[in-house]
N, C-alpha and C positions, 0 to 999 in steps of 0.2 A: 792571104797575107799571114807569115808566121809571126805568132803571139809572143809577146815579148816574154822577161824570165817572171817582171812582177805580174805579168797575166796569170800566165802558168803559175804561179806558185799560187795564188788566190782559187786554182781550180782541184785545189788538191784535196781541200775537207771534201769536196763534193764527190770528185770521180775515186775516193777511198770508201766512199757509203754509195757509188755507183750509179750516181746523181749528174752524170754529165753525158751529154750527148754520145752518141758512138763515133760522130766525128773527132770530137774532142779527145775519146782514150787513148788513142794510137797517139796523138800528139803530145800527150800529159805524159803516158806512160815512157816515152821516148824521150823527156825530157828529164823526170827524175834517174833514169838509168844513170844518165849523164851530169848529173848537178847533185855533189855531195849535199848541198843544204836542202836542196828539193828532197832527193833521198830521207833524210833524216828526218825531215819533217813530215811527208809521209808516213813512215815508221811510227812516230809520236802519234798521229791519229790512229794508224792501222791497229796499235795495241791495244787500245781502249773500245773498239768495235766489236769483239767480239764479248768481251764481257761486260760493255751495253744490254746486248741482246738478253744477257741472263737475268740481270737487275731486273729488269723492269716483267710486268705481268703482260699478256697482249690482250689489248684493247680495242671494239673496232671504230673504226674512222666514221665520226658523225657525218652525216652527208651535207650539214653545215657546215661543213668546215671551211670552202672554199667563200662561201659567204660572209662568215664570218670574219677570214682574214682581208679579205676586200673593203669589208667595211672597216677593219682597223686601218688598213693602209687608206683608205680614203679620208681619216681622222684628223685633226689636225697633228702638231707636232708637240703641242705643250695642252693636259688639260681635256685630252678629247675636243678642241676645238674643231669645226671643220674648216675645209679649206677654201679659204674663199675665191669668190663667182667671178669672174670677171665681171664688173658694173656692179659689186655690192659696196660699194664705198667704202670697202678696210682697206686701210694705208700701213705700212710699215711693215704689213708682215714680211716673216721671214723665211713662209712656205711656199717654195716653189713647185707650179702642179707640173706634174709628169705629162711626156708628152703624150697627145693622147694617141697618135699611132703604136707607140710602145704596146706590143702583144701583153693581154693580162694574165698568159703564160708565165712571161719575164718577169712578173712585177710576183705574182705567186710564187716562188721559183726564189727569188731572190730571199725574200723574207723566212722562209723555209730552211734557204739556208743557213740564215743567220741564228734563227732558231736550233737549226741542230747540230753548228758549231758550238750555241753554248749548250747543248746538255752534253756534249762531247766532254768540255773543259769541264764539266761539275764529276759526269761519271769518272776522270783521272785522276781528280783529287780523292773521289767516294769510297774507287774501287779497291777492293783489299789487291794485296800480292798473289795470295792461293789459288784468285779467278787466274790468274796470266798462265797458272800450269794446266789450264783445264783441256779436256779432250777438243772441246770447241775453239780455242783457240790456238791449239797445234794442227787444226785439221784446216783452220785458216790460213796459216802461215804455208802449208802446203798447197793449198789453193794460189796462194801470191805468185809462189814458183811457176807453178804450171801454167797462171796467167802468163809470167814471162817468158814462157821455153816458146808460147805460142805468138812471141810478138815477132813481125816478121824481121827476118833476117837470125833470129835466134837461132841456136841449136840448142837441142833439148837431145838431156844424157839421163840413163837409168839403169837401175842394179839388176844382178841375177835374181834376189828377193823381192824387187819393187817397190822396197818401204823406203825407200831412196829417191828425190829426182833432182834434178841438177838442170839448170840452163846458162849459158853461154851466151851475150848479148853484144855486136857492133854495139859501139861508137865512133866520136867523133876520131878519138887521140889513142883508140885501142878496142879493147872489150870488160865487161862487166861477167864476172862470174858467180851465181849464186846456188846455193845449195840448200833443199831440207831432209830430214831423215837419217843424218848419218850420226853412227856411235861416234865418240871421243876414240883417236886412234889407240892402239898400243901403246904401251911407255916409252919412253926414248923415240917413238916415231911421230910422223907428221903427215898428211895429205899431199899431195902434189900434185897440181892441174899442167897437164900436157895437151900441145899442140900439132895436131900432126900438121907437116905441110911437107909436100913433095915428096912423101916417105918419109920423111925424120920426125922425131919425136923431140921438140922444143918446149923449153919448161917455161910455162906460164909464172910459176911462182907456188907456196905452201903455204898452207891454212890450217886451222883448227877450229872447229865447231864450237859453237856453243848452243846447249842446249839441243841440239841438231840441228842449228844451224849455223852456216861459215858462207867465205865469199872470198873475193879478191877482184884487183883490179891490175888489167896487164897494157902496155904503152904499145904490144908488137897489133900489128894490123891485123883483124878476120880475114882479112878478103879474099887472100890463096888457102885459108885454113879449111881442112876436108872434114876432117875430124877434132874431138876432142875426149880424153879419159882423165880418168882420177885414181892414182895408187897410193899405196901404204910406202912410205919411205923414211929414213932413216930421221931423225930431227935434223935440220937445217938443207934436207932435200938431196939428191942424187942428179948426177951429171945426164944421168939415161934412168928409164923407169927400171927396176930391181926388183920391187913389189908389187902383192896383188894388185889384180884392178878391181875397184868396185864401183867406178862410173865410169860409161863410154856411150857416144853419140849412135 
């Protein structure tokens, strides 16, 4: 049964620090292609992950650790109380136990992630601007892409140099186009993503990088699309490609 938008978007701190099943990627990632606010909030996590990484010192994992969090969740909810027994004559409380078939997978899992949604939120207030240029997370943002050139149905585009790559994504009402690696064009020029279908060359629409990275979003259907390239063209775009190409499927 497919998961509703508020599932999905609850799945998103998780499968951006790579914390969600493999069933679940293909699902999650197919849904933010598709959903500007899934998109973006995405984004908001993705940014602060890799200059996470740099903050902190690595430290290794106590092999308490699983015990230790069991027992907090077995705690009560006010006070370190525990939870009471069925037949211990406390009334009123307002802790209800888990069931106990629930795997202690899910119950670990859950709290885990609670916990590193918020050093998430503390590292995006913490972290300076200077980390967002670092080598680490440009080499991130290039990884995003490639994860998406490889979800199915994509097409995945790339330069004569390679420090370019580009993918092409269905959807529902069209396609998704993203890009990393490319320079800021020419002056007066602008990018322009082309469609081949049945031999003709249909313009998807023009873009501009930022930071080396761009994108766009097109309403025409994949589904007869054979191909797809990216030229250099005039600012506000050309009837037919004119300029070079520096990405093609």
């Amino acid at each position: 049964m497919s998961k509703s938008h508020e599932e999905l978007k609850s799945l998103i701190a998780p499968y951006v620090l790579g914390a969600v099943s493999p069933e679940e990627i293909e699902e999650v990632r197919t849904h933010i292609i598709s959903c500007e606010e899934c998109m973006a909030e995405a984004d908001r996590y993705a940014s602060v992950v890799p200059p996470l990484g740099l903050s902190v010192r690595a430290e290794t994992v106590p092999e308490t650790l699983i015990d230790n969090v069991m027992r907090e969740v077995g705690s009560g909810a006010a006070g370190g109380s525990p939870v009471s027994q069925p037949g211990d004559g406390a009334r009123g409380s307002n802790v209800t136990r888990l069931d106990s078939h629930r795997p202690v997978y899910n119950i670990v899992a859950a709290a885990a992630a609670l916990l590193i949604v918020a050093i998430l939120a503390g590292a995006l207030i913490t972290t300076t601007n200077e980390l967002n240029d670092t080598k680490a997370e440009l080499t991130f943002q290039r990884e995003r892409v490639e994860q998406l050139a490889e979800t199915q149905g994509a097409m995945r585009l790339g330069g004569p140099s390679g420090e370019a790559v580009g993918a092409m994504l269905p959807t529902d009402d069209g396609g998704v186009f993203v890009v990393h690696g490319l320079d800021d064009a020419p002056s007066d020029h602008t990018y322009q993503v082309w469609l081949l279908d049945d031999g003709r060359m249909i313009s998807a629409g023009t873009f501009d990088p930022d930071s080396g990275l761009g994108g766009l979003r097109t309403d025409r259907p994949l589904d007869e699309v054979e191909g797809v390239a990216v030229t250099v063209e005039p600012t506000g775009g050309s009837q037919a490609p004119t300029g070079p190409q520096v990405l093609k499927t």
